[in-house]
C-alpha positions in Angstrom: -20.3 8.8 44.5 -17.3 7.0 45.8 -17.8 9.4 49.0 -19.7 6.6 50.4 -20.1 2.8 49.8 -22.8 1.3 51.1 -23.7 -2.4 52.2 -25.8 -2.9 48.8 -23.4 -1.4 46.7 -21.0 -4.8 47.6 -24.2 -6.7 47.1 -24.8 -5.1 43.4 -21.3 -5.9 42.7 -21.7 -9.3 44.0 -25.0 -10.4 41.8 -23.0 -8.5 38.9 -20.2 -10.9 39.4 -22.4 -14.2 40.3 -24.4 -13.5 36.7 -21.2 -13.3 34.6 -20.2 -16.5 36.2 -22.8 -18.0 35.7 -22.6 -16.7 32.1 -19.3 -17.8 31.7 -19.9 -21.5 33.3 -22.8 -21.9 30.6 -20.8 -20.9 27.7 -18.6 -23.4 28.8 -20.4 -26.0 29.4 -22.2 -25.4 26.1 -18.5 -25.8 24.9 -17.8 -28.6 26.2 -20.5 -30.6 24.6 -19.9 -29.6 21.4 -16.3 -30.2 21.6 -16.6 -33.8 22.9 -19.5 -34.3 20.2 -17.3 -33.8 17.7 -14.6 -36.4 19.1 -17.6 -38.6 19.3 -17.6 -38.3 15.2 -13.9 -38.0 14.8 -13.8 -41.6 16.9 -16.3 -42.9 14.9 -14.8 -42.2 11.5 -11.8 -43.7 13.1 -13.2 -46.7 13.6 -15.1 -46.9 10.3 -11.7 -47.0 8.8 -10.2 -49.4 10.9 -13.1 -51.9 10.0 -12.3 -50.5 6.0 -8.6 -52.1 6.6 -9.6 -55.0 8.8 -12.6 -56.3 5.8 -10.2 -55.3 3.3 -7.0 -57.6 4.8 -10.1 -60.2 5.2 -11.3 -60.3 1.8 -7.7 -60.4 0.6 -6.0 -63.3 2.4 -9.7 -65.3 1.1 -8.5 -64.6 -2.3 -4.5 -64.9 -1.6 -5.9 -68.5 0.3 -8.6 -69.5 -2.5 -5.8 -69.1 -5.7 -2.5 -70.1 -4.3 -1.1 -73.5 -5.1 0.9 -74.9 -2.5 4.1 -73.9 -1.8 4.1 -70.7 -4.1 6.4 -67.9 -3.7 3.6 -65.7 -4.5 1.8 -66.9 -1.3 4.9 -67.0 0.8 5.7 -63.1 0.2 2.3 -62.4 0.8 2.4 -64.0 4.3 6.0 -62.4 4.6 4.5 -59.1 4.5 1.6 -59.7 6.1 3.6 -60.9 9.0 5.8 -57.2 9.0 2.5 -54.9 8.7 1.2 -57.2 11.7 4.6 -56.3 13.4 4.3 -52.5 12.7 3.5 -50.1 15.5 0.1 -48.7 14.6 -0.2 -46.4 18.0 -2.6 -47.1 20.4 -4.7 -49.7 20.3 -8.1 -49.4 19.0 -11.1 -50.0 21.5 -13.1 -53.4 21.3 
């Protein structure tokens, strides 16, 4: 058998080798989509939670602003620590 190679013997091995990369370049691109589909969710549950926090800091500085009488030390330590979380390094920004 390996007495004598012939021309199509290199060509077999060639379309062997061309289908299992094409194979592989499938797979992969199969992969690919799936993987940035699920980033795709991943960023969306990311920003459903950042517009949780933002509605929630919202609906609380209404209230905070609605019941505090002027000049209360309540209201002042609210706005205090509302002030540090703002200064608080939440990583990247989130997109807009």
């Amino acid at each position: 058998m390996w007495h004598e190679l012939r021309p199509t013997d290199f060509q077999r091995a060639r379309h062997v080798l061309n289908l299992r990369r094409a194979d592989t370049l499938r797979r992969h691109t199969a992969e690919l989509l799936e993987l940035q589909a699920r980033h795709e969710e991943d960023i969306k549950a990311l920003d459903a939670k950042y517009a949780e926090i933002d509605a929630l800091e919202k609906t609380v500085a209404a209230f905070v602003q609605e019941i505090k009488p002027p000049g209360d030390l309540i209201f002042r330590a609210y706005a205090a620590s509302s002030a540090a979380i703002a200064r608080l390094d939440w990583g990247p920004p989130r997109p807009t």
